[in-house]
N, C-alpha and C positions, 0 to 999 in steps of 0.2 A: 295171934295168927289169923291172915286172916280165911274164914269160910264162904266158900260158896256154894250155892244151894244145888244139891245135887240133880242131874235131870232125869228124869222119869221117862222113859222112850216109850211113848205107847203105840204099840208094833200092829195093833188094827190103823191106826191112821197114818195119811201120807209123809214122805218126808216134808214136806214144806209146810204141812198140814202141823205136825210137830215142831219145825221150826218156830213155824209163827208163834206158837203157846209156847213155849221154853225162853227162845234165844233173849225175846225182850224182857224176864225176870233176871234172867243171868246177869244181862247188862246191869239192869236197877241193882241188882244185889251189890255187885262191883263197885259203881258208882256209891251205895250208901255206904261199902267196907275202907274204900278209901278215903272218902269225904273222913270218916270218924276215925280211921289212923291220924291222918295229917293235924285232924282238930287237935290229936294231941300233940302236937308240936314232935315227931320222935325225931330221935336222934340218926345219922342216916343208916348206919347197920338196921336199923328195925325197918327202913324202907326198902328192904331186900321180900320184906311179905307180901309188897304192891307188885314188885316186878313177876316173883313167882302168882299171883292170881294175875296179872295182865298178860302174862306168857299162857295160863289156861285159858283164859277168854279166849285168846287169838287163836288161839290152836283151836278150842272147841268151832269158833266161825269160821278159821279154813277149810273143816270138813264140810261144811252149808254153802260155799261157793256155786255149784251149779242150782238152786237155788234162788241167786239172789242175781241181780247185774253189775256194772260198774260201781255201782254207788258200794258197794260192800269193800271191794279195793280202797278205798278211799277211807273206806274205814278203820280195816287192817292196817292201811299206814299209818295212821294215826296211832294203831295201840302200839304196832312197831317202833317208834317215834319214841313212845314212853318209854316200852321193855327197851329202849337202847341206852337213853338218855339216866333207867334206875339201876344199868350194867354198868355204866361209868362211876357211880355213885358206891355201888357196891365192889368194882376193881381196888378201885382206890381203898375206904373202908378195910376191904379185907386183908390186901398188901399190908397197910397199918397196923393190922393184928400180927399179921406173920411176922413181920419187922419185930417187933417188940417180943415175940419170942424169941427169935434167933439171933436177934444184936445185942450187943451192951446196951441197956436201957440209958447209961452213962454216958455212953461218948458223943461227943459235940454231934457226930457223923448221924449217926442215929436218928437223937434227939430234931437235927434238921430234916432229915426224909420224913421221919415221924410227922411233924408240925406240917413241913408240907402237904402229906397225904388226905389229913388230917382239915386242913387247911382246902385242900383241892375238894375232899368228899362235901364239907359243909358247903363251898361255893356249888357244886352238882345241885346237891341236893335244894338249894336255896331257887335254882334255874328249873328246876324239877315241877317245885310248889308253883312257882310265876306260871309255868307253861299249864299245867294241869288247873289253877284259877282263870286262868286270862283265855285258855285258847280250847282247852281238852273237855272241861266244865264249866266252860263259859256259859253265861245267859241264851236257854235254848237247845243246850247241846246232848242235854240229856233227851230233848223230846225228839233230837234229829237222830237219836241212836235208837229209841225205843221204836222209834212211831217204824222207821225205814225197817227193824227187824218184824214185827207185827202186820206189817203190810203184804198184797197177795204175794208169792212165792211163785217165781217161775219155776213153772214142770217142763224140762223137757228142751230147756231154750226157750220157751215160749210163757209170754203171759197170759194166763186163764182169766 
């Protein structure tokens, strides 16, 4: 499973003041939880761990929106992208569980949605891994997620 490092709000400092110290361990933490899932090659039901921590990310940086500018948008879509792309992964996946309790394991019928599902989740999750190397963690990508959260914090609409 995977964890992320819990945040510590410390209530004498500003919110962006907090921001800035929190949001970019979060991200690292994410990025090292996932890097060492996927190292293990899992099968795709275990990548149902990534979408529930990339579904916390997201949500924890919706609340830091006024905060931050466009560039944060931009970012959000990105995780949204994932969280949609490990929802397909896991539909599929989980349909093939339920399948296999409520059908004949036996019958031709079955055994083909089976295989397709089955079939579908591996090709997700295969689309998954490429997007998250090539584009999500690409070269740089981690220092454009840390450095943008770590950087001043608009108060107010405005930059200080």
């Amino acid at each position: 499973m995977i964890k992320l490092r819990q945040i510590e709000w410390d209530e004498r400092a500003a919110v962006d003041a907090n921001a800035r110290h929190h949001l970019p361990r979060l991200l690292a933490d994410y990025f090292v939880a996932v890097r060492g899932l996927l190292a293990g090659d899992p099968a795709p039901p275990k990548l149902h761990q990534i979408r529930l921590a990339t579904k916390r990310v997201r949500y924890t940086l919706e609340l830091f929106r006024p905060c931050y500018g466009p560039g944060l948008e931009t970012r959000l879509n990105a995780l949204h992208r994932l969280q949609q792309a490990l929802g397909e992964i896991n539909d599929a996946a989980t349909t093939e569980r339920l399948l296999a309790k409520t059908m004949n394991p036996k019958s031709p019928q079955s055994q083909g949605v089976r295989k397709f599902l089955d079939e579908r989740a591996t090709s997700k999750a295969q689309e998954f891994r490429k997007h998250w190397m090539e584009v999500f963690d690409a070269p740089d990508q981690f220092a454009w997620w840390t450095g943008y959260l770590a950087r001043q914090a608009r108060t107010g609409g405005r930059r200080r």
